[in-house]
C-alpha positions as CSV (number, residue, x, y, z in Angstrom):
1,X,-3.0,-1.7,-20.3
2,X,-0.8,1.1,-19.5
3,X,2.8,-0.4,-18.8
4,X,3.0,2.1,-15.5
5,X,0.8,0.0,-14.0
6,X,3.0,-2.6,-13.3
7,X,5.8,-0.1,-12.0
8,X,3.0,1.4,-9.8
9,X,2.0,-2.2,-8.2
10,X,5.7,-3.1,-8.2
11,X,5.8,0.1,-5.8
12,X,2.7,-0.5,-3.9
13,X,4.4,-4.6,-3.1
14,X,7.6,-2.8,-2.4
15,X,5.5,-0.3,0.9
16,X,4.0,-3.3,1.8
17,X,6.9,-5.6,2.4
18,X,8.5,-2.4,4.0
19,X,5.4,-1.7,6.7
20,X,6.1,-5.4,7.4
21,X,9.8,-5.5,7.7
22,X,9.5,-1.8,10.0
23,X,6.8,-3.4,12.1
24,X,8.4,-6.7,12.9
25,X,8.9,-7.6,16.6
26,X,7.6,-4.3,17.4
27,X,4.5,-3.5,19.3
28,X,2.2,-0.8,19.5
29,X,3.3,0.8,22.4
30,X,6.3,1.1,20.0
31,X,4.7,3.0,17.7
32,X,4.1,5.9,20.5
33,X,7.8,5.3,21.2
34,X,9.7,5.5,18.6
35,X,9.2,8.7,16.1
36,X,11.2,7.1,13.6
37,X,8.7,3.8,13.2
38,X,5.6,6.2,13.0
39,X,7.2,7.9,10.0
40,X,8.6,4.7,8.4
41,X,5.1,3.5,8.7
42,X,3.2,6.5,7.9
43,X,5.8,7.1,4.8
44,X,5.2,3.8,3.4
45,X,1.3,3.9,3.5
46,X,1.7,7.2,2.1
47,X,3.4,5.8,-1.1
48,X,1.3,3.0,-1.1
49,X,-1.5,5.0,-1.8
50,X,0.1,7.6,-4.2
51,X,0.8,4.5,-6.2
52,X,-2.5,2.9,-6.1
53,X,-4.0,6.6,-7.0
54,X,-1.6,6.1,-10.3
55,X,-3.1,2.9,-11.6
56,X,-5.3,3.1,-14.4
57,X,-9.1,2.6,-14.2
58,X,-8.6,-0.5,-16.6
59,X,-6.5,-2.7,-14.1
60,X,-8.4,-0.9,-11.0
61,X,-10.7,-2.4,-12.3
62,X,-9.6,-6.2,-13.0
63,X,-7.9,-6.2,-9.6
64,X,-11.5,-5.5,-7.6
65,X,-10.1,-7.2,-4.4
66,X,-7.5,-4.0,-4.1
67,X,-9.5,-1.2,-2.1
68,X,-8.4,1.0,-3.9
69,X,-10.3,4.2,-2.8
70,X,-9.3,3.1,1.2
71,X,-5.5,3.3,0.2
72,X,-5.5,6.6,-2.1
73,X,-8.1,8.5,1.2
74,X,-5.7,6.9,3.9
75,X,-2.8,8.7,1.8
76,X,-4.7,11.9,1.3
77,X,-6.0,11.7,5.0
78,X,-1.8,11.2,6.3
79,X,-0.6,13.5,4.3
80,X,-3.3,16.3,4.5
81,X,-4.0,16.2,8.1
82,X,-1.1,14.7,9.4
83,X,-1.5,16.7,12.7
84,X,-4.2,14.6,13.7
85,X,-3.1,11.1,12.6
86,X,-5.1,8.5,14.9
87,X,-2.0,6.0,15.7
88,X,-4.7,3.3,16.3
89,X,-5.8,2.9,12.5
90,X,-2.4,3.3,11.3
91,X,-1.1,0.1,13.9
92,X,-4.2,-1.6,12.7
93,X,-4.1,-0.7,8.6
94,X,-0.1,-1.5,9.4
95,X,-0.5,-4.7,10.8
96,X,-3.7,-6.3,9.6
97,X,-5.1,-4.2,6.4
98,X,-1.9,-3.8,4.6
99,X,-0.5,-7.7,5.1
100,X,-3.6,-8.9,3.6
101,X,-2.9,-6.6,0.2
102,X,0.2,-8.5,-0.6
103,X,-1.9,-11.6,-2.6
104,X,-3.9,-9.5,-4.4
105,X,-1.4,-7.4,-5.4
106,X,0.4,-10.3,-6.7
107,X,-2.5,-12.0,-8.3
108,X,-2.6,-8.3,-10.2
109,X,0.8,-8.1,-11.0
110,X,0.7,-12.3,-12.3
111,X,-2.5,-10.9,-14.6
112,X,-0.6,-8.2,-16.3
113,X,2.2,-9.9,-16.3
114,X,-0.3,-12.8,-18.9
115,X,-1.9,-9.8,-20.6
116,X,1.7,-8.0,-22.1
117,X,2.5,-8.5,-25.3
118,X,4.4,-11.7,-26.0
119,X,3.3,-13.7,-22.9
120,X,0.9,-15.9,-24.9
């Protein structure tokens, strides 16, 4: 297993836990609001992805409950067309998709964590 991958899901727990700490007691009327929120959001799903595009194929594949594909093409779609960003499924991937990650990405992290070298 390629030791990146544990920096890159290290990353991908670290844009999680920020979406939820930007989103916290805020609404989505705030999100039309407040330009700084929108980035902050759309910044941390966009680094969520580029990490998940950076795991290997090996623990892609042992962490199947990470959809992977959905977070690298929400990435691509933020960053490529960012001029017509629907705010809607970035609330909704902010405050329901991405909360639900944070168990699988441990449950991956706990797994490579078991398979280094030494942890026997």
């Amino acid at each position: 297993m390629r030791p990146d991958d544990r920096i890159r899901l290290q990353h991908m727990v670290e844009a999680v836990e920020a979406v939820h700490h930007v989103i916290e007691n805020r609404t989505r009327q705030d999100l039309n609001s407040d330009l700084t929120l929108r980035l902050a959001i759309v910044r941390a799903i966009e680094i969520l992805g580029e990490a998940a595009s950076r795991v290997s194929t090996e623990t892609r594949s042992a962490a199947s409950a990470i959809p992977w594909a959905a977070l690298v093409g929400m990435r691509n779609r933020l960053t490529h067309a960012y001029f017509e960003i629907d705010y809607d499924i970035v609330w909704r991937t902010a405050t329901t998709e991405i909360p639900a990650l944070l168990p699988s990405l441990h449950e991956a992290l706990n797994r490579l964590g078991n398979d280094a070298p030494g942890s026997s």
